[in-house]
C-alpha positions as CSV (number, residue, x, y, z in Angstrom):
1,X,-4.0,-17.7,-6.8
2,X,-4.3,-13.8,-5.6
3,X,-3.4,-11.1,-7.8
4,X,-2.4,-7.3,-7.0
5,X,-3.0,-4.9,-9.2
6,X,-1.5,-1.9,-8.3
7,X,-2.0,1.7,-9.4
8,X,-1.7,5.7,-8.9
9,X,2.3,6.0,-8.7
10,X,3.7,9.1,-10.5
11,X,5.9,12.1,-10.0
12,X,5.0,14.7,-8.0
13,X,6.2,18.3,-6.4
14,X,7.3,18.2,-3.2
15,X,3.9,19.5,-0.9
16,X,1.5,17.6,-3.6
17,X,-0.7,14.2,-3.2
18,X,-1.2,11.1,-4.9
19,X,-3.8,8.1,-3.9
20,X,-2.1,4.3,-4.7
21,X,-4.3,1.7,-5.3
22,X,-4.4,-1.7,-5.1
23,X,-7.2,-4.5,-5.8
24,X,-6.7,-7.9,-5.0
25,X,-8.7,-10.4,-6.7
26,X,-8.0,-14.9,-7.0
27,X,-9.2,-17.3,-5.1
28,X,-9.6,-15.8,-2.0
29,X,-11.5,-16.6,1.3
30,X,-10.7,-13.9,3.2
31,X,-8.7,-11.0,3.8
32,X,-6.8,-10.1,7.2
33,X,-4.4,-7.0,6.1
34,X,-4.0,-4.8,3.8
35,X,-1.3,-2.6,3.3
36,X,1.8,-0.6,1.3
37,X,5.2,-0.9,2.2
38,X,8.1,1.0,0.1
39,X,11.8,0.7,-0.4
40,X,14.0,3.2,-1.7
41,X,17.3,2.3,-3.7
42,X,19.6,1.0,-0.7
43,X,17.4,0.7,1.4
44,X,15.0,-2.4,3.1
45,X,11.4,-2.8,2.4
46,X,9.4,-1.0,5.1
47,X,5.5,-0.5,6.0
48,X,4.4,2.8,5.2
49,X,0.7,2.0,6.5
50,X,-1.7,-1.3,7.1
51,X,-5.4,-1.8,7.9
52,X,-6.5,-5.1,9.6
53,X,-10.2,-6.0,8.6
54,X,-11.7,-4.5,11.7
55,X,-10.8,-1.3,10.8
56,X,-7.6,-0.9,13.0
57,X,-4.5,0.9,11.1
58,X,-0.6,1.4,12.0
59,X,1.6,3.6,10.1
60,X,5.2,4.2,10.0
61,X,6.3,7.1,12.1
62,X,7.6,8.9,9.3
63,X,3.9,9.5,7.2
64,X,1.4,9.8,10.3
65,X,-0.5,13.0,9.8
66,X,0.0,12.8,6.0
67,X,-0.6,9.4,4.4
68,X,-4.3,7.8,5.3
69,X,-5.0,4.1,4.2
70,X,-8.0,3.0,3.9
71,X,-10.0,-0.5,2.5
72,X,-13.2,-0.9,0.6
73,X,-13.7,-4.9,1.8
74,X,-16.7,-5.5,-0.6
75,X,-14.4,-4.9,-3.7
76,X,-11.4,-6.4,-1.9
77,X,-8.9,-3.1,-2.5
78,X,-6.9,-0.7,-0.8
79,X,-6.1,3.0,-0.6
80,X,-3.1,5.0,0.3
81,X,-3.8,8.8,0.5
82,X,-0.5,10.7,0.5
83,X,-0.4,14.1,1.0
84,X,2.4,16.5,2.3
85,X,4.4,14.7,-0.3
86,X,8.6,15.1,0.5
87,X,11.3,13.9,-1.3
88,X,12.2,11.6,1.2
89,X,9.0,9.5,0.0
90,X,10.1,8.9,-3.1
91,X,10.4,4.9,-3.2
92,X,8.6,1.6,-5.2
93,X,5.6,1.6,-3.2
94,X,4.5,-2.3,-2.9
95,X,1.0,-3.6,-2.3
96,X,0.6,-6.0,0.6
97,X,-2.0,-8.5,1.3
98,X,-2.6,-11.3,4.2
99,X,-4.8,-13.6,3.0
100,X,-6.7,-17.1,3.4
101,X,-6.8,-18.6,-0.1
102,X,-8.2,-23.2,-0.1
103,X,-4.4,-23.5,0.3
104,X,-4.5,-21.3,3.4
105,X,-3.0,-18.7,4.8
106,X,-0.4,-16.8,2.8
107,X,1.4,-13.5,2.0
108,X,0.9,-11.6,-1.6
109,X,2.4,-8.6,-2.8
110,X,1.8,-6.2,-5.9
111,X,4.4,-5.9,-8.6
112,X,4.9,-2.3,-7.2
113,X,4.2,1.6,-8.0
114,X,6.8,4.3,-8.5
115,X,6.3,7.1,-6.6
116,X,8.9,9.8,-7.2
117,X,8.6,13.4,-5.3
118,X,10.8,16.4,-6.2
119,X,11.9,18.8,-4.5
């Protein structure tokens, strides 16, 4: 009914960027959230950063001042800017959607994006 289709995971220096990307498309009525969350081997899934459809955005503690999400709502997708890249970022970074499809409301997630950082 909704797919993610994710994109922009990678390896990257510690100190360098990457954007993530993900575009959700199905039978959807409408979007509430958007967001990434990520888990690391041994560790739970966690948000890294979500952005409700009025514009309003939380992130984790641990990327404020380095990660910015942001939504395009006319083509239904969402961005995660990460900059100041550590190693501690490396994780599967998962796409997260809250949506009303005719069957109502429900919870979708992407397949997910590697995102390794060396040090």
């Amino acid at each position: 009914q909704v797919q993610l289709v994710e994109s922009g995971g990678g390896l990257v220096q510690a100190g360098g960027s990457l954007r993530l990307s993900c575009a959700a498309s199905g039978n959807i009525v409408s979007i509430h959230v958007m967001g990434w969350y990520r888990q690391a081997p041994g560790n739970k899934r966690e948000l890294v950063a979500r952005i409700i459809t009025d514009g309003s955005t939380n992130y984790a503690d641990s990327v404020k001042g380095r990660f910015t999400i942001s939504r395009d709502n006319a083509k239904n997708t969402v961005l995660l800017q990460m900059s100041s890249l550590k190693p501690e970022d490396t994780a599967v970074y998962y796409c997260n959607v809250v949506a009303t499809t005719p069957r109502g409301l429900d919870n979708f997630w992407g397949q997910g994006t590697q995102v390794t950082v060396s040090s």
